[in-house]
Each structure stands twice: as C-alpha cells, then as structure tokens.
N, CA, C and O atoms as a CHARMM CRD file, in Angstrom:
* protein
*
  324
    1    1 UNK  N     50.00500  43.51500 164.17800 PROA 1      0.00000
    2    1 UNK  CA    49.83000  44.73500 164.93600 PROA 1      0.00000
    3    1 UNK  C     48.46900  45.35500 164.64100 PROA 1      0.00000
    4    1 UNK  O     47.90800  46.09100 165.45300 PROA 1      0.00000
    5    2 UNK  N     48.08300  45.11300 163.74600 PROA 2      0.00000
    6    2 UNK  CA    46.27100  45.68900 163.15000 PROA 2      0.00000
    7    2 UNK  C     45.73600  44.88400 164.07500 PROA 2      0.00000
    8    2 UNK  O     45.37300  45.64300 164.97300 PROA 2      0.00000
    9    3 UNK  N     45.46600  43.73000 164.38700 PROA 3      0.00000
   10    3 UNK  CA    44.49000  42.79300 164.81900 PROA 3      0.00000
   11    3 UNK  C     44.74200  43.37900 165.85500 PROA 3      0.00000
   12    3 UNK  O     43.64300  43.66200 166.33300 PROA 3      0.00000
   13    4 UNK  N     45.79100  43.86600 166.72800 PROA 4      0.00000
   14    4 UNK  CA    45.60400  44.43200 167.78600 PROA 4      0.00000
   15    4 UNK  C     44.64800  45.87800 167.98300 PROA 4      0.00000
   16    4 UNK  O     43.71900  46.09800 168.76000 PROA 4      0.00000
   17    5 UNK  N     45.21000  46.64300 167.07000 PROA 5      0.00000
   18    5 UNK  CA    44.35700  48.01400 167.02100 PROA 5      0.00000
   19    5 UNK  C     43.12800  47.80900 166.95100 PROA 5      0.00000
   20    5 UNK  O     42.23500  48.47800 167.47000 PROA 5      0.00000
   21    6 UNK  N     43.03500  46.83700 166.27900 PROA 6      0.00000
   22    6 UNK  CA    41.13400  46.50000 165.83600 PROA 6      0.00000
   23    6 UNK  C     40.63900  46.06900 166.64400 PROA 6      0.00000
   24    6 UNK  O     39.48200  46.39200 166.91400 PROA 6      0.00000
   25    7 UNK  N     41.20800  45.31500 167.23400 PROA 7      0.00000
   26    7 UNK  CA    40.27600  44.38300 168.72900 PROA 7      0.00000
   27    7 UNK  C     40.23300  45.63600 170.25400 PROA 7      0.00000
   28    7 UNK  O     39.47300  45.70500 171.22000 PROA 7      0.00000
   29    8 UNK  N     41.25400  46.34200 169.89500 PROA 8      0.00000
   30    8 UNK  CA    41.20600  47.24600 170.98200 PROA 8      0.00000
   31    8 UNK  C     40.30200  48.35500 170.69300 PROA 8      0.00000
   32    8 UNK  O     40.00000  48.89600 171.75600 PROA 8      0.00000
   33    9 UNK  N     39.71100  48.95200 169.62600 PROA 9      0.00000
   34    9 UNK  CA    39.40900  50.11200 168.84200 PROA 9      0.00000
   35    9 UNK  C     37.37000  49.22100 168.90200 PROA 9      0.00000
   36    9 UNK  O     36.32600  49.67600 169.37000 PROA 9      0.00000
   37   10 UNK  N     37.67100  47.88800 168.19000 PROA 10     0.00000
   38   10 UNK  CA    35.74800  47.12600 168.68200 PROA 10     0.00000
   39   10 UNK  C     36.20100  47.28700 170.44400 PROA 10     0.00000
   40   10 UNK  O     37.20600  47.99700 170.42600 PROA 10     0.00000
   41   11 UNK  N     36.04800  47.11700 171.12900 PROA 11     0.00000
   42   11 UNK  CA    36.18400  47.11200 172.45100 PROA 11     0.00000
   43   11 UNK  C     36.24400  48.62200 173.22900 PROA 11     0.00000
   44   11 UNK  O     35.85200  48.94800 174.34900 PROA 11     0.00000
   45   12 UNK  N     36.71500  49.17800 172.45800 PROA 12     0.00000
   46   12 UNK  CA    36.23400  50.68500 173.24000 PROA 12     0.00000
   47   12 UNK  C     34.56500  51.19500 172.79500 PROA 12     0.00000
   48   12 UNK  O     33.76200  51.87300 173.43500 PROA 12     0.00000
   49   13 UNK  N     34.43200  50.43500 171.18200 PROA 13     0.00000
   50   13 UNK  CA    33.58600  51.32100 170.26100 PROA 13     0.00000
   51   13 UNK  C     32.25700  50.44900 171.65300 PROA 13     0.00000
   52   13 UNK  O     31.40400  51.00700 172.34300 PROA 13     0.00000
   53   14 UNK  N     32.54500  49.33400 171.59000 PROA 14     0.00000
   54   14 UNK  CA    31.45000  48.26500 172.34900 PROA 14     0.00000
   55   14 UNK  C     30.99000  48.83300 173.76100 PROA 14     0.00000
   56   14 UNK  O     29.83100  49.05000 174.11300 PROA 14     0.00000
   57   15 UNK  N     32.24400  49.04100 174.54700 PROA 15     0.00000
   58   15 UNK  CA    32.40000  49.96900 176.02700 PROA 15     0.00000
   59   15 UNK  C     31.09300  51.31500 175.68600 PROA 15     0.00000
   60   15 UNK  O     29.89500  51.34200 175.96700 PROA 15     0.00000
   61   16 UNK  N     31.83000  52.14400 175.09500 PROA 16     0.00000
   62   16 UNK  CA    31.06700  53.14000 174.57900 PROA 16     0.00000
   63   16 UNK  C     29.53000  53.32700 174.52700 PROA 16     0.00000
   64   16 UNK  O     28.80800  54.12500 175.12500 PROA 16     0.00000
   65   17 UNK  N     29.14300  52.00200 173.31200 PROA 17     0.00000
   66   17 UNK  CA    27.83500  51.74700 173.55300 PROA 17     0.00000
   67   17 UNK  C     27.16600  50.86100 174.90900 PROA 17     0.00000
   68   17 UNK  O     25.97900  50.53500 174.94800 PROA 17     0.00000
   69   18 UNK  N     27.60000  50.72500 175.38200 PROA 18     0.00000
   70   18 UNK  CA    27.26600  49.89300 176.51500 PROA 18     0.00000
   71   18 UNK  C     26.99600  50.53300 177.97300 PROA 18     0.00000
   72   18 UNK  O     26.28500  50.23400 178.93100 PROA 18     0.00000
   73   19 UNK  N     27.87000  51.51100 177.68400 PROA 19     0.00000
   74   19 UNK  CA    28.04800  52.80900 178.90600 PROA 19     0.00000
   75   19 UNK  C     26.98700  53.64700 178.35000 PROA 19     0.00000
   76   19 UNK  O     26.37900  54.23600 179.24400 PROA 19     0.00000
   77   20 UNK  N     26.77200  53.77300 177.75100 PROA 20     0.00000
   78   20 UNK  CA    25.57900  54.68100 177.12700 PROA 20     0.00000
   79   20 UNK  C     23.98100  54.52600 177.30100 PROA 20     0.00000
   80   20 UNK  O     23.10800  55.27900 177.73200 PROA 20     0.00000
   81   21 UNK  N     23.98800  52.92000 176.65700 PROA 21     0.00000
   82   21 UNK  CA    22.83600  52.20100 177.37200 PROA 21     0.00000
   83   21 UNK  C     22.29000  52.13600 178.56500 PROA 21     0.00000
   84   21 UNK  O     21.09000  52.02100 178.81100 PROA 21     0.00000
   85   22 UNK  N     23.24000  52.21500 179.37300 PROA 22     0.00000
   86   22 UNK  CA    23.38600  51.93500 181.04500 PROA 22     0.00000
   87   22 UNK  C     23.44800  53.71300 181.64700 PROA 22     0.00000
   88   22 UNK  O     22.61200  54.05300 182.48500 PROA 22     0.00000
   89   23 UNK  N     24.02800  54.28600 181.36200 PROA 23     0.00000
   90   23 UNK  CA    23.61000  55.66100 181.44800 PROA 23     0.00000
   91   23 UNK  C     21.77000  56.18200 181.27700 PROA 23     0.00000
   92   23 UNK  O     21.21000  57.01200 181.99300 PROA 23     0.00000
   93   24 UNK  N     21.14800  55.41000 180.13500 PROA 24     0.00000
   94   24 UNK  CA    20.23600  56.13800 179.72900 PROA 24     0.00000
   95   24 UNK  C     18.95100  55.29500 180.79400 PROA 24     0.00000
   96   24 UNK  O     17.77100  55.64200 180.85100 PROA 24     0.00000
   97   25 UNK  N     19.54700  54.20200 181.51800 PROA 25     0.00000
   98   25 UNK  CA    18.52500  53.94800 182.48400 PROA 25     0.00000
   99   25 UNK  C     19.01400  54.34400 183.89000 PROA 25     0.00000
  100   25 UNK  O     18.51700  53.85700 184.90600 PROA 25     0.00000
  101   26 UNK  N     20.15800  55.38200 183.90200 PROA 26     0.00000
  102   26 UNK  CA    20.63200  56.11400 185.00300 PROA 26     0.00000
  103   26 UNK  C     21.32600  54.89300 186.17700 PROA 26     0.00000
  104   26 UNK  O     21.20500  54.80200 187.39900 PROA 26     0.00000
  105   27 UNK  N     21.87800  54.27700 185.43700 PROA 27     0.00000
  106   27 UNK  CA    22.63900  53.58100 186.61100 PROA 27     0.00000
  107   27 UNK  C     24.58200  53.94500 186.29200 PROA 27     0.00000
  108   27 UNK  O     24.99100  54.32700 185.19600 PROA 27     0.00000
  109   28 UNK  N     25.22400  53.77900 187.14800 PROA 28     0.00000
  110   28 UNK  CA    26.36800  54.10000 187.14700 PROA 28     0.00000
  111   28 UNK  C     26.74100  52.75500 187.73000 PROA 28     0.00000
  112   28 UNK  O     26.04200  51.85300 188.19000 PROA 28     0.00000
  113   29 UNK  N     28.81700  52.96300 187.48600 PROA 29     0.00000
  114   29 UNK  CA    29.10200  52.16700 188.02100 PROA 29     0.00000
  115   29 UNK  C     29.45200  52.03000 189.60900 PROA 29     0.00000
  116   29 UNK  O     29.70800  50.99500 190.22400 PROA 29     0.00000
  117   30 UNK  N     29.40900  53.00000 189.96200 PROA 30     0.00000
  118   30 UNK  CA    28.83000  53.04700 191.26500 PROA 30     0.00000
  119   30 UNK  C     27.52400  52.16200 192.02100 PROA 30     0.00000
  120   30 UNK  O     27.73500  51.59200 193.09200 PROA 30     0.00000
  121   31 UNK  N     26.64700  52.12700 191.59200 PROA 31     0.00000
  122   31 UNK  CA    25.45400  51.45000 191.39300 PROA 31     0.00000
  123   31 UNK  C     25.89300  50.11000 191.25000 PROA 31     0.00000
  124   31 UNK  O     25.82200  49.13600 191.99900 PROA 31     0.00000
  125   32 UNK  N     26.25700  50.24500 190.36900 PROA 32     0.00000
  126   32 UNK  CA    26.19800  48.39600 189.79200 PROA 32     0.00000
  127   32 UNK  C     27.20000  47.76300 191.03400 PROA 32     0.00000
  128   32 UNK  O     26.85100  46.77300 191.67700 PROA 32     0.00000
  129   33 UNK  N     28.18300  48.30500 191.21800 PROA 33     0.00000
  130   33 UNK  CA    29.08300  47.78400 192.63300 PROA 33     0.00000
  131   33 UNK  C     28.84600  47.75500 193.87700 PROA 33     0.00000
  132   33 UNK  O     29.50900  47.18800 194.74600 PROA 33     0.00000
  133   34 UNK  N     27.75600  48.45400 194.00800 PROA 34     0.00000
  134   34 UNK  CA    26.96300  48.18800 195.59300 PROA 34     0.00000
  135   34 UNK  C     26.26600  47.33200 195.20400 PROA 34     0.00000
  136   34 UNK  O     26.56600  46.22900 195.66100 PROA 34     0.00000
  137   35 UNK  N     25.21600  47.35600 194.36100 PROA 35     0.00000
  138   35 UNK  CA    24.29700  46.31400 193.94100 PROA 35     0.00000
  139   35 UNK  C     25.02600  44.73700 194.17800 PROA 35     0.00000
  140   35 UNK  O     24.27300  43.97300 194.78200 PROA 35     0.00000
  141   36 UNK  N     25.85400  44.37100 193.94100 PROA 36     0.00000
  142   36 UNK  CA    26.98900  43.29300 194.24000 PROA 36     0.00000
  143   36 UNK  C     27.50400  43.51700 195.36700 PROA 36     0.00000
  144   36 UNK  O     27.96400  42.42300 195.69200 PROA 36     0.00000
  145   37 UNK  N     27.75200  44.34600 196.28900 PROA 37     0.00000
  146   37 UNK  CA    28.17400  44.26200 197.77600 PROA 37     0.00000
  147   37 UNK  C     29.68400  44.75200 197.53700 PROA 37     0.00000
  148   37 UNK  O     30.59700  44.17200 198.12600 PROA 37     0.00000
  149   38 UNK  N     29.94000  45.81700 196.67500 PROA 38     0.00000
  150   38 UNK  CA    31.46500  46.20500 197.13600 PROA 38     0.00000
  151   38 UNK  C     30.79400  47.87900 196.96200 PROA 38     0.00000
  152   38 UNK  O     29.67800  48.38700 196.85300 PROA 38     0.00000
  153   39 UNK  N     32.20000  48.32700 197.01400 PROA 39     0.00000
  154   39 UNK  CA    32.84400  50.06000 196.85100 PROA 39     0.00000
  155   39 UNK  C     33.33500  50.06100 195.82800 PROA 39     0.00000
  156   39 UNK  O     33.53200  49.00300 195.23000 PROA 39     0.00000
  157   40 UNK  N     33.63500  51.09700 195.39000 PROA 40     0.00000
  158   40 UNK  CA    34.89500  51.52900 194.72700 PROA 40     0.00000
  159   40 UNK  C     36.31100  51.62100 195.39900 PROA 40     0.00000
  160   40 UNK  O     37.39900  51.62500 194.82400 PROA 40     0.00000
  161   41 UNK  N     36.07300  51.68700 196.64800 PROA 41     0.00000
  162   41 UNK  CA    37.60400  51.91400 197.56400 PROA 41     0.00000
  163   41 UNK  C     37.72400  50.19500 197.63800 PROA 41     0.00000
  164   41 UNK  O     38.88900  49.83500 197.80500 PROA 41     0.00000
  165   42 UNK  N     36.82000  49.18100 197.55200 PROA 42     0.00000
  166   42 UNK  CA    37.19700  47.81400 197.90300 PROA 42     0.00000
  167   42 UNK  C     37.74500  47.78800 196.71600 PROA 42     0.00000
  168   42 UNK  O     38.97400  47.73600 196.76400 PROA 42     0.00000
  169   43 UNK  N     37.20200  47.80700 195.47000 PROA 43     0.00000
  170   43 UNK  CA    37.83500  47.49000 194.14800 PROA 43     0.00000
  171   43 UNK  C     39.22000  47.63200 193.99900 PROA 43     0.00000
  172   43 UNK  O     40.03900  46.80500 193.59900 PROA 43     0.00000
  173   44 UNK  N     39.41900  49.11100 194.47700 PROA 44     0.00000
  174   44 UNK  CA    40.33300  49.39600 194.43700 PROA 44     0.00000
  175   44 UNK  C     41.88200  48.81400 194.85000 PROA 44     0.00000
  176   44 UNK  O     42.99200  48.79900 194.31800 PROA 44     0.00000
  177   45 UNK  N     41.12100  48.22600 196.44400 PROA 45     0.00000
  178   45 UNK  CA    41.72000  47.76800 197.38900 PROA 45     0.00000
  179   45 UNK  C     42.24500  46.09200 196.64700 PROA 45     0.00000
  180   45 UNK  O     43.36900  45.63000 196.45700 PROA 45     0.00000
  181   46 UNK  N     41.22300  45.67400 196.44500 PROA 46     0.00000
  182   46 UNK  CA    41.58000  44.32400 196.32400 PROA 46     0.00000
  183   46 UNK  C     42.50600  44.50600 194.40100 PROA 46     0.00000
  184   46 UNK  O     43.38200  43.74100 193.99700 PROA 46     0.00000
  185   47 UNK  N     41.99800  45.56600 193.70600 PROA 47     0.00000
  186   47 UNK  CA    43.37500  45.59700 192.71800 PROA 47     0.00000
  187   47 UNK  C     44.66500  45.63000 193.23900 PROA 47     0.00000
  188   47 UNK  O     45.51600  44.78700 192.95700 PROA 47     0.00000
  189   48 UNK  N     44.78400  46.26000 193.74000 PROA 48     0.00000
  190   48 UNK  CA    46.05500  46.82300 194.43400 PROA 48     0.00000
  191   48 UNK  C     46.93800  45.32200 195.57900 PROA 48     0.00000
  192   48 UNK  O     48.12700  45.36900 195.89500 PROA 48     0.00000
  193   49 UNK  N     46.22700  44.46600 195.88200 PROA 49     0.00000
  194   49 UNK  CA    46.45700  43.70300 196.16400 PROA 49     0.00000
  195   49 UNK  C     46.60100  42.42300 195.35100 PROA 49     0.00000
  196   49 UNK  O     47.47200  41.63800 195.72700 PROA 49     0.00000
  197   50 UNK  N     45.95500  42.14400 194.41800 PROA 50     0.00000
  198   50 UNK  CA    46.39600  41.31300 193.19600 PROA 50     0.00000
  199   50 UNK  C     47.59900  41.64200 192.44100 PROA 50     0.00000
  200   50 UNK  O     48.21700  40.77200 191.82800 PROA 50     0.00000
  201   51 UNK  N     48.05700  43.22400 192.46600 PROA 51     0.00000
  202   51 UNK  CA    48.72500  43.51300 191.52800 PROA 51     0.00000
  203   51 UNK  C     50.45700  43.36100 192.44700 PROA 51     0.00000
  204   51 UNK  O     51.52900  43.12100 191.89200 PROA 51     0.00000
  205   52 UNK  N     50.21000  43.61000 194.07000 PROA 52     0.00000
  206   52 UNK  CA    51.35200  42.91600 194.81300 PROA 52     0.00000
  207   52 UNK  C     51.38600  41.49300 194.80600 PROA 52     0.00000
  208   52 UNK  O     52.46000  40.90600 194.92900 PROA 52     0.00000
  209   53 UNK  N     50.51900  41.00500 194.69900 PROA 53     0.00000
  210   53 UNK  CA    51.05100  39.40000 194.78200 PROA 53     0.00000
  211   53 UNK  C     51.55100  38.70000 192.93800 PROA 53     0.00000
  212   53 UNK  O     52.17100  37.66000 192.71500 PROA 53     0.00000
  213   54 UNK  N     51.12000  39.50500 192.10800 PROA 54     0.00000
  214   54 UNK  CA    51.52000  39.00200 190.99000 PROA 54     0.00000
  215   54 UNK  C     52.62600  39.75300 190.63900 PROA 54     0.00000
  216   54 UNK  O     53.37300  39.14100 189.87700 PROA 54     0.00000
  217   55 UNK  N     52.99000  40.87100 190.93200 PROA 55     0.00000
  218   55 UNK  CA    54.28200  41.65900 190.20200 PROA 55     0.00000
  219   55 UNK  C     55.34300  41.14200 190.74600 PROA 55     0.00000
  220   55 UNK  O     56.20200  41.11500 189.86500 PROA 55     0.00000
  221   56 UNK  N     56.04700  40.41100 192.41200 PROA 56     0.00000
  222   56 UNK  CA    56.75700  39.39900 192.20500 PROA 56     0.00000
  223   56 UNK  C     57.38700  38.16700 191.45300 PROA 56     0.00000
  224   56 UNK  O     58.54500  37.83300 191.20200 PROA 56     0.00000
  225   57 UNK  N     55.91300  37.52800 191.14900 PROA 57     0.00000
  226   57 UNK  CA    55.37800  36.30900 190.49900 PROA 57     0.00000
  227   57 UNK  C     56.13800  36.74400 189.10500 PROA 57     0.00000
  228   57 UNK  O     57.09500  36.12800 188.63700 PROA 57     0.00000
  229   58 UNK  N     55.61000  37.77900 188.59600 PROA 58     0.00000
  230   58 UNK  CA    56.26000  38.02900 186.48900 PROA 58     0.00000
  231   58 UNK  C     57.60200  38.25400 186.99800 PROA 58     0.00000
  232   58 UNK  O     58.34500  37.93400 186.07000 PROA 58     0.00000
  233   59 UNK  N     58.17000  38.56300 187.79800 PROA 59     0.00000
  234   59 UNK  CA    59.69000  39.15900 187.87200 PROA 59     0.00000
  235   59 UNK  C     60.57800  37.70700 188.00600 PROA 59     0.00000
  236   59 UNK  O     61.48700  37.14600 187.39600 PROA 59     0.00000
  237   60 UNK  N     59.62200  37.43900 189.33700 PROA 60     0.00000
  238   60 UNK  CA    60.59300  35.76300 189.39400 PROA 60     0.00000
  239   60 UNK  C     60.28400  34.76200 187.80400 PROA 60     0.00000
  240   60 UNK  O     61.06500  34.12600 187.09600 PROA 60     0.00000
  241   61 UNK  N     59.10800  34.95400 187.72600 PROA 61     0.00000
  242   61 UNK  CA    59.15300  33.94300 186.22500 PROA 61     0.00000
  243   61 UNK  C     59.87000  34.19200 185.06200 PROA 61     0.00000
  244   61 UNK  O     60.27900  33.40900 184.20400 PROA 61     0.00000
  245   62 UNK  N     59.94700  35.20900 185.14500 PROA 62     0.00000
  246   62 UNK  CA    60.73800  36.34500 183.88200 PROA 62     0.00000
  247   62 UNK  C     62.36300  35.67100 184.16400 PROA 62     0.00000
  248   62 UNK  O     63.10700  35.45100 183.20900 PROA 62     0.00000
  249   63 UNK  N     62.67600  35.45700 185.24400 PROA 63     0.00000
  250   63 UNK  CA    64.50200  35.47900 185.33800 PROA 63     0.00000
  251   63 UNK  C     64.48000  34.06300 184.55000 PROA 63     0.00000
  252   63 UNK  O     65.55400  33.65700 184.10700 PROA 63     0.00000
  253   64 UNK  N     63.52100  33.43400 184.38900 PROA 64     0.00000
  254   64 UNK  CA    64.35900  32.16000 183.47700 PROA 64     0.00000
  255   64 UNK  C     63.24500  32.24000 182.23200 PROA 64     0.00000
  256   64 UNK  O     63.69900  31.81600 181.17000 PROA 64     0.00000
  257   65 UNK  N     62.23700  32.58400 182.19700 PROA 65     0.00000
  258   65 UNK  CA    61.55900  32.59700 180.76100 PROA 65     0.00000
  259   65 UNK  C     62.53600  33.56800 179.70500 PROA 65     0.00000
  260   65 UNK  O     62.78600  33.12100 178.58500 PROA 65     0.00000
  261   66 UNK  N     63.04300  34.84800 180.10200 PROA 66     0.00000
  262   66 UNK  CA    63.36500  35.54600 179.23800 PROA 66     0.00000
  263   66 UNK  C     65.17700  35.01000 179.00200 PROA 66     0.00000
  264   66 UNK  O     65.67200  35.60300 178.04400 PROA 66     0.00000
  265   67 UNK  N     65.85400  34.33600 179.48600 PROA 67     0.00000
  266   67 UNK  CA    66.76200  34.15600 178.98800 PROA 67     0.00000
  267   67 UNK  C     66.93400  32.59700 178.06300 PROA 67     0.00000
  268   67 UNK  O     67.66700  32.31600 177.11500 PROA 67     0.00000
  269   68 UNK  N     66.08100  31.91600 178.69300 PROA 68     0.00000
  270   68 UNK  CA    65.58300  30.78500 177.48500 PROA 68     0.00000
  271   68 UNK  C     65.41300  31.00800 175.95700 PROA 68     0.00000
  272   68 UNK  O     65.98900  30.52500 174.98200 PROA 68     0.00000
  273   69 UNK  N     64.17900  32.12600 176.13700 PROA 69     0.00000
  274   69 UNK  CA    63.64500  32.34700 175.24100 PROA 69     0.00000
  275   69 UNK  C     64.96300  32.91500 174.19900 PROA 69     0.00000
  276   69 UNK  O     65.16900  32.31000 173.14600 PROA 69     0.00000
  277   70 UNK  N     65.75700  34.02400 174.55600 PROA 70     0.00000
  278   70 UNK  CA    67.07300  34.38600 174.00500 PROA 70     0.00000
  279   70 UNK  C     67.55900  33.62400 173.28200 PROA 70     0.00000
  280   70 UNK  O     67.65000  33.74900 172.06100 PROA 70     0.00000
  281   71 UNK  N     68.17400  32.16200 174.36000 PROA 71     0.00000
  282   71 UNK  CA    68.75000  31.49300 173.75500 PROA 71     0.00000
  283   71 UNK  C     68.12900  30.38500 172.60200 PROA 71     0.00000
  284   71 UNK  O     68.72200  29.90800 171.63500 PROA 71     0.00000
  285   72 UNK  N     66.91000  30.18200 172.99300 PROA 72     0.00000
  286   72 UNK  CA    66.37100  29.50300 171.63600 PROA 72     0.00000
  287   72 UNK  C     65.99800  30.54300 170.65100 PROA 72     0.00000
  288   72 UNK  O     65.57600  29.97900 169.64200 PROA 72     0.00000
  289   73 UNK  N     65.97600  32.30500 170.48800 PROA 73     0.00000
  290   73 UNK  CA    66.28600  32.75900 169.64300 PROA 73     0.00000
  291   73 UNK  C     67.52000  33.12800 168.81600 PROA 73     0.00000
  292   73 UNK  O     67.54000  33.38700 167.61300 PROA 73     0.00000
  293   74 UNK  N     68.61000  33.10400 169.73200 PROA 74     0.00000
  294   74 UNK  CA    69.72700  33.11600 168.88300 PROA 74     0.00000
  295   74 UNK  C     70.13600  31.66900 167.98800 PROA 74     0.00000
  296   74 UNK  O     70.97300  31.74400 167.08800 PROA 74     0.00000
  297   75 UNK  N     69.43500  30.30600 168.34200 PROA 75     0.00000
  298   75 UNK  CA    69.72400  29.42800 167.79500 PROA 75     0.00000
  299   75 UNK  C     68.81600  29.09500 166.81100 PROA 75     0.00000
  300   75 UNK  O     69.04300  28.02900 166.23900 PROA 75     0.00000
  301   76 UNK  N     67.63900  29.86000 166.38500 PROA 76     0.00000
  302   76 UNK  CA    66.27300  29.54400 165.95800 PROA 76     0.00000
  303   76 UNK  C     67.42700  29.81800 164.13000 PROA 76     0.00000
  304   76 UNK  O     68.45200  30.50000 164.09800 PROA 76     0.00000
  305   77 UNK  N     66.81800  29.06500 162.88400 PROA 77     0.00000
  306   77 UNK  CA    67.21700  29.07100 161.76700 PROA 77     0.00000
  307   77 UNK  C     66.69500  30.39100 161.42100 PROA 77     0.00000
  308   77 UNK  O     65.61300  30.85100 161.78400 PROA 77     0.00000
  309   78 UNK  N     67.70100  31.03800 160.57500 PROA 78     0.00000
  310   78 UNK  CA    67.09300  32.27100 159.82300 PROA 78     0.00000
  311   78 UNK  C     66.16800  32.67300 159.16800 PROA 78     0.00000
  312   78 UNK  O     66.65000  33.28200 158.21400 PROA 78     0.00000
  313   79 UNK  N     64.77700  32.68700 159.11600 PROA 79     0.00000
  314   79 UNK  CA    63.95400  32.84200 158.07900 PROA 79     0.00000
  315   79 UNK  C     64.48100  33.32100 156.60300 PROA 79     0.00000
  316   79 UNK  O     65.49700  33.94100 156.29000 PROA 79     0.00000
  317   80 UNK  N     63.37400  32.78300 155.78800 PROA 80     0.00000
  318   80 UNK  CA    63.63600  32.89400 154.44100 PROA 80     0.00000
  319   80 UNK  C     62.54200  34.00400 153.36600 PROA 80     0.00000
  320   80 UNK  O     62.14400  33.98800 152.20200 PROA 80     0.00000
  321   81 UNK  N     62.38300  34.93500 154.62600 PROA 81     0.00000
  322   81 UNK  CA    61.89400  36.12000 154.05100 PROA 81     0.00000
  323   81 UNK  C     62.26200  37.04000 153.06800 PROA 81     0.00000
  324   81 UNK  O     61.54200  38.00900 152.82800 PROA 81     0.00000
C-alpha cells in the first residue's frame, strides 16, 4: 500500500513541476490541444466515449473473472503467517 502512495505522491510532485515549467513559458493546456488539432470539448467527447464502450466490457468480464477468482480463493492453502 506505500508503493502505492509513493508512486502516486512522485507523480503529482512531477505533474506539479512540469505544469509549472510550462506555465512559465505561458502555454496552457488549452494550447497544447489545439496545437495537436483537438478541444477540450473533443477530449472530452472522445473520453466519454471510451468510457461507454469499456464499462460494459469490465462488467461482462467481471461476471466470470470475479467468481473464479473466489473460488480459487476459497481453495488457495492457508498461509503460514
């Protein structure tokens, strides 16, 4: 659970400096996304559309990953912690 906090905690600290940098030569991310040929409303758009075609996808995969997984945990040997 640390390695998580830590990798998430370098990754904001990194964001941070990076947004800062990019601030101090006055570009936004606004900027940087036209510069590449989108919006912010396309971004948006095309999230919002990845996130319908995959939130089916985890639900249907989920009905047999998560009861597998169950059952090879209720059969898994007891650790010797």
């Amino acid at each position: 659970m640390f390695r998580v906090i830590a990798t998430l905690f370098k990754i904001g600290v990194a964001s941070l400096l990076v947004g800062t940098g990019l601030s101090a030569f006055n570009l936004s991310a606004e900027d940087i996304l036209t510069r590449i040929g989108l919006t912010p409303e396309n971004v948006f758009k095309l999230l919002e559309q990845g996130l319908a075609w995959a939130l089916p996808n985890v639900v249907l995969g989920s009905m047999i990953i998560v009861p597998v997984w169950f059952v090879v945990y209720l059969f898994k040997p007891p650790s010797r912690d």
